[in-house]
N, C-alpha and C positions, 0 to 999 in steps of 0.2 A: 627846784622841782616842785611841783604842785599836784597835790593828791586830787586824782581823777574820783568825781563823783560817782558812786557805783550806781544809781537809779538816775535818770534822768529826770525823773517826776517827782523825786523828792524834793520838799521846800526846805527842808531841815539840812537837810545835808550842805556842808559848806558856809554856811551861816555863822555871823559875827556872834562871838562870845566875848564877854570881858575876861581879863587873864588873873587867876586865883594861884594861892598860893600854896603848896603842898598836892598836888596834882597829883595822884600814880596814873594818872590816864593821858599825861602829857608828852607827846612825843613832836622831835623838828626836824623839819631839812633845813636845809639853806634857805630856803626863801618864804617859809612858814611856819608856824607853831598852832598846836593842833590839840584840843582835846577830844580823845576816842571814848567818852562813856557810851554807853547802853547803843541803840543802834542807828544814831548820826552823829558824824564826827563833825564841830566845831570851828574855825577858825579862829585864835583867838587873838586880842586886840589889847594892848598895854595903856587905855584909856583913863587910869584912875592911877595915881600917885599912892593912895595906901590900900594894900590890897588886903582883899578879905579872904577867909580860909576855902577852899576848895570846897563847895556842897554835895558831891557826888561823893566824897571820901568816906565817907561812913555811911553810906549806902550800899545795902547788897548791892554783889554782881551781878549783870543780868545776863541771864544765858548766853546771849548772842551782842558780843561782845565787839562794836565795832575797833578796837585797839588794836586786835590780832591782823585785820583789817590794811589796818594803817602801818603793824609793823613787817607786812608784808612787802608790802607795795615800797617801802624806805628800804628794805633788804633787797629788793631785786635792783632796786638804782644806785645803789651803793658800789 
């Protein structure tokens, strides 16, 4: 399953990420792996052999928190 972009017009949304280590924003289906911070969610890519630590971890939360998003949409295909 592949998470439906919620804006059309967004360029962020859906967008390659390289894939970090210690995530709390990390969530998968089957067919993707995904970071949800702040408000576009990610795709991410296992590009790099040593991975570096997650940069969104010690960042405030942002209010509108694309994750809740993402674990929506992974619960109703479940």
């Amino acid at each position: 399953m592949k998470i439906p972009k919620r804006y059309r017009t967004s360029r962020w949304e859906g967008k390659v990420k390289w894939y970090t280590k210690d995530c709390d924003y990390y969530r998968k289906t089957d067919e993707e792996e995904y970071c949800g911070w702040v408000v576009a969610f990610k795709i991410l890519s296992r590009g790099r052999n040593k991975l570096r630590k997650c940069g969104f971890r010690d960042k405030k939360d942002e209010e509108y928190n694309v994750v809740k998003y993402l674990d929506e949409v992974i619960n109703q295909n479940q």
